[in-house]
Every structure is written in structure tokens, then in C-alpha cells.
N, C-alpha and C positions, 0 to 999 in steps of 0.2 A: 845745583842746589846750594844752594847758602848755610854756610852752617850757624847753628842757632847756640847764644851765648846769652850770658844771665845778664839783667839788664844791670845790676851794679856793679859789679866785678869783672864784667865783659869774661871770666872765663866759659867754655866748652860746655852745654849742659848733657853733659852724661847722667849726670846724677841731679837731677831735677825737684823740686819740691811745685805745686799748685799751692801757691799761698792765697788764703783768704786776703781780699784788698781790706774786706774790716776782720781784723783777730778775732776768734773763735770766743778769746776768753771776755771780749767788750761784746759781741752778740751779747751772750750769755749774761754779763751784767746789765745792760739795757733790758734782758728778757726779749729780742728783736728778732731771734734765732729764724722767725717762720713770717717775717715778715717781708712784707715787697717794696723795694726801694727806688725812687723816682730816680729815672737818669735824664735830666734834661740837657741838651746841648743848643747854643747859638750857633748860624750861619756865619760864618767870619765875614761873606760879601755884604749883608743885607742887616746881621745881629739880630734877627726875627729867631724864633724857637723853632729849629727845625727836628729835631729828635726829643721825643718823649718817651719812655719805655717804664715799663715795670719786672721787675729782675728781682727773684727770689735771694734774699740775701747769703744763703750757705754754696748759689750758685753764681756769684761775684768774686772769681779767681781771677789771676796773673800763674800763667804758667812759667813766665818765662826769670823765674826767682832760681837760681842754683842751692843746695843742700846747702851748702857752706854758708852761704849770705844767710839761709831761712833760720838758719840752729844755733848762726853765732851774734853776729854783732846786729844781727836784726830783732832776734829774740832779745839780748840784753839790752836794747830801746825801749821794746814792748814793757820788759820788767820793771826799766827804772821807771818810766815813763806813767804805769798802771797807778801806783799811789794818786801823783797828780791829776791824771786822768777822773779815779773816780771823784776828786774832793772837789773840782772842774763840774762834776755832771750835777753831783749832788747839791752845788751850789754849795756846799761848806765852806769852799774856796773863792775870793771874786778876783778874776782875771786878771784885771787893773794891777790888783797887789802884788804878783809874781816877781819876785828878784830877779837878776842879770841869770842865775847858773838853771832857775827853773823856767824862764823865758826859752833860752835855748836849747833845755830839753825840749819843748814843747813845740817849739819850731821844727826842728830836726822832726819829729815824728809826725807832724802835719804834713812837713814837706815830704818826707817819707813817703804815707798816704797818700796826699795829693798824686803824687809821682807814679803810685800803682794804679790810683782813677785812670789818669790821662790814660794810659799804657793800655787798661783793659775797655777803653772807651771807643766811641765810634767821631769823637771830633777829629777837626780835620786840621787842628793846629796841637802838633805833638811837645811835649817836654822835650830838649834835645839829652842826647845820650848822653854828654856832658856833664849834664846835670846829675844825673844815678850817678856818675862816674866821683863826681866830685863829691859828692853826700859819702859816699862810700869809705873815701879815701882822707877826709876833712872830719872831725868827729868834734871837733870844735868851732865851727862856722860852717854856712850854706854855701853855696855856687851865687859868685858876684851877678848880681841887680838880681836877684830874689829875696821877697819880701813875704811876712806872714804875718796876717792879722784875724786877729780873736776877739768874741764875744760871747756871752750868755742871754737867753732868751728864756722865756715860758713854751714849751716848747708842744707841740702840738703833735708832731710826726715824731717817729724811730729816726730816721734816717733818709735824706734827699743828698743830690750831687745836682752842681748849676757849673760846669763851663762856659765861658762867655766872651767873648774876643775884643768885644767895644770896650774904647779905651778916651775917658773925659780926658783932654790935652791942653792945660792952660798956660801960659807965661813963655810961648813959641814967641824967639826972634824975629823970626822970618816964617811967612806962611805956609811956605813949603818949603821943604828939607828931603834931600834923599836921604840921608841919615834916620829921620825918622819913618820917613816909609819903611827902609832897610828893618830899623826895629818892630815897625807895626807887621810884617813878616814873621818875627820868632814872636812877639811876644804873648802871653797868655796868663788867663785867672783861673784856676781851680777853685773851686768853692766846693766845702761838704757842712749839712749839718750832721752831727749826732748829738741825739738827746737834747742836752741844754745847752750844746757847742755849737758857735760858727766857728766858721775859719773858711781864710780864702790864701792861698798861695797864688803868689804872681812872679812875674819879670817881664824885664825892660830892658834891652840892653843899651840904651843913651843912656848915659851917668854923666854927672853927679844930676840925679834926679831930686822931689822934692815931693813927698807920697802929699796926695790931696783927699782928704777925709773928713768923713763925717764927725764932729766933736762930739762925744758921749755913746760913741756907736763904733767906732773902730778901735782896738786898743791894736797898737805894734807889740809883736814879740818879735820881729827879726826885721831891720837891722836893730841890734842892743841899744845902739843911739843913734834914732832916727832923725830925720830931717822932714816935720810936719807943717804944712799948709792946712788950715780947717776950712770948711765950705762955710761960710754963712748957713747955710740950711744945717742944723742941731739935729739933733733922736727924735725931737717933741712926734713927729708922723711916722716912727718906725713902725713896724707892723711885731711891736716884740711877741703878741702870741700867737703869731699865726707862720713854724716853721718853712715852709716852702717860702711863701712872698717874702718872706723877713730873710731866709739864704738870698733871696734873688736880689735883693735892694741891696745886701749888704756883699754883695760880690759886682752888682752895675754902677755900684755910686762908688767904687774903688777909682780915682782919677791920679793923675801927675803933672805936676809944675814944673816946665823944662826951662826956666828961664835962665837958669844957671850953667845949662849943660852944655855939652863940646859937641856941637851939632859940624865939623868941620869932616 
């Protein structure tokens, strides 16, 4: 029997907490407490929608959080993080504006989130342990080639979740690469909406990469200083009030320019 360890801290869970994957006290502010939240998943071989579910949202745990992680530096995320969050939903705030120190809050707690989706999900391309390991342990930067990108919408739904494995790949050396297979292997999107929020957390692990984006529709908060490629195609056909389509476009039109990278 294996024994079972929290997923950030890798210690012993003797002393376990089930954490809400969305914080009781953002239910509560969205008013979302009783509602059902869409869990779509892609096929990583084919990218077609193969998991649709509906999932009461106060029954969207992660048990596998330790006491310690849940009471200490998890909770003090949640806290700093809560001002910005709500001025984020209410649209008081617009995304785009966010300085260097409130980008990386924001990052840090997406990735956070993202990280407990994956974890209590049913796709079949996991976040590696690494990743918790290094969030954990790093309180001023992410786990290298994770990236986080934000937006605001007229939002239509509480709450969707869109993982998705397809990955747009443009400015390849050479057309094949084991390298890049090797990465098309670990890598992965998480996308959640809430409320007026996207965000999609990703990685890649061929670096130095080149994020490929929609202009007017993805803003970076993580890395601080990115390295952007814009697609010719703009927002003008974003689907900004219709949540579900508008997470799905805005986690499938996430692509990477590898022209730069160490495909060796």
C-alpha cells in the first residue's frame, strides 16, 4: 500500500484537510454555493471532448491537501489574493492594468487552482508533482515553462473547467523533433472560468519558447516578461458573452513559437 502524501509539501497525510478546489469564501461571493459546474475534458490522442460532467460545486474536493499546507501558506494566498480577486470579478479592476507584484499574486493562485483541478480531474495528462512541489517551496516565481494567462468576459455561467491537450506549434526547425514529442508528452492547459475570470495555466517544457496569442484576448501574468507572438486573428469573433465557448476558445487558441528553442 502506498502511502499517501499532500500533494505540496509531499509530507505524510496524517492530518488531512479536503479542500474546496474553489474556496468556500469565492463560492460564497459569486453566490455559486449550489450550483453545478461544467468539467469538460479533451482526449489527448484525438483533442475531441471526451468527458463532460456536472459536479455540484461544494462537492469539488482535493483530499489530498495536508492541515499544514490548508491553514498556512495556502490560506495566506487566499487572503492576499481575495481583495484582488473580488475588484478582478467585479470588473472594478481591468486585468491588462495589474503591476509586476499583483500579476504574481494572481499567477501563483491560478496556478495554485489550476493545480487542484488537474489533481481532482479525470484527464489523463496530469500536472507533474514537481510542479506542487515547486509552488510550494518558490513563493516568488512558478515552476520553469509554466505560463498564466487572464481575461475578463461578460460572463454568462458561475463556473466551467476546459482541459485540453492540443497544442498550435508554429516557427519548428525541423518537422519532427523528439524533443518536442518528449514535451507534447508532459505538457498541458488548464483553463477555469469563474465569474468574469478566464485564466488558463499551461507548460511546455522546450524553452526558450515564444507564447502565441490572441491580441486583445490574452493578457500574460506569468512569465513577468514575456516573450509574445500575436496571431493575425484579434478578439473581434471572441465569443466574450457566452462563458463556456469563450473559456474553450480562450484555452484552444493558446499556441507556441519554438523557433528559438533548444530542440537538441
Amino acid at each position: 500500500m502506498s502511502l499517501r502524501v499532500c500533494l505540496f509539501c509531499a509530507r505524510r497525510l496524517d492530518d488531512r484537510a479536503k479542500e474546496h478546489v474553489i474556496p468556500m469564501w469565492l463560492q460564497q461571493h459569486l453566490g455559486i454555493t449550489e450550483d453545478q459546474l461544467a468539467l469538460v475534458v479533451a482526449e489527448t490522442e484525438t483533442n475531441r471532448i471526451s468527458d463532460r460532467r456536472r459536479l455540484a460545486l461544494d462537492q469539488h474536493l482535493e483530499g489530498r491537501i495536508c492541515a499544514s499546507c490548508n491553514n498556512g501558506w495556502m490560506s495566506t494566498l487566499e487572503s492576499e489574493t481575495a481583495p484582488l480577486l473580488k475588484s478582478l470579478l467585479s470588473r472594478e479592476k481591468d486585468i491588462s492594468s495589474l503591476d509586476l507584484r499583483h500579476r504574481l499574486l494572481l499567477a501563483r493562485w491560478a496556478a495554485k487552482t489550476a493545480f487542484m483541478m488537474n489533481s481532482a480531474s479525470a484527464f489523463d495528462r496530469r500536472v507533474p508533482p514537481e510542479h506542487f512541489k515547486e509552488l510550494y517551496r518558490s513563493p516568488k516565481r512558478l515552476p520553469e515553462g509554466v505560463f498564466v494567462l487572464g481575461q475578463q468576459h461578460r460572463h454568462s455561467e458561475g463556473f466551467n473547467i476546459f482541459q485540453f491537450p492540443g497544442w498550435d506549434l508554429v516557427g519548428l526547425a525541423v518537422p519532427e523533433s523528439r524533443a518536442v514529442d518528449d514535451a507534447l508528452g508532459t505538457a498541458y492547459k488548464v483553463g477555469f472560468q469563474l465569474g468574469a475570470l478566464l485564466v488558463v495555466v499551461g507548460f511546455f517544457a522546450v524553452r526558450p519558447y515564444i507564447l502565441y496569442l490572441r491580441h486583445g484576448v490574452h493578457v500574460c501574468l506569468w512569465p513577468l516578461l514575456p516573450r509574445i507572438r500575436w496571431r493575425e486573428q484579434a478578439g473581434v469573433d471572441f465569443p466574450w458573452e457566452h462563458s463556456l465557448a469563450g473559456l474553450v476558445d480562450f484555452v484552444k487558441d493558446v499556441g507556441l513559437s519554438l523557433e528559438n528553442a533548444n530542440l537538441s
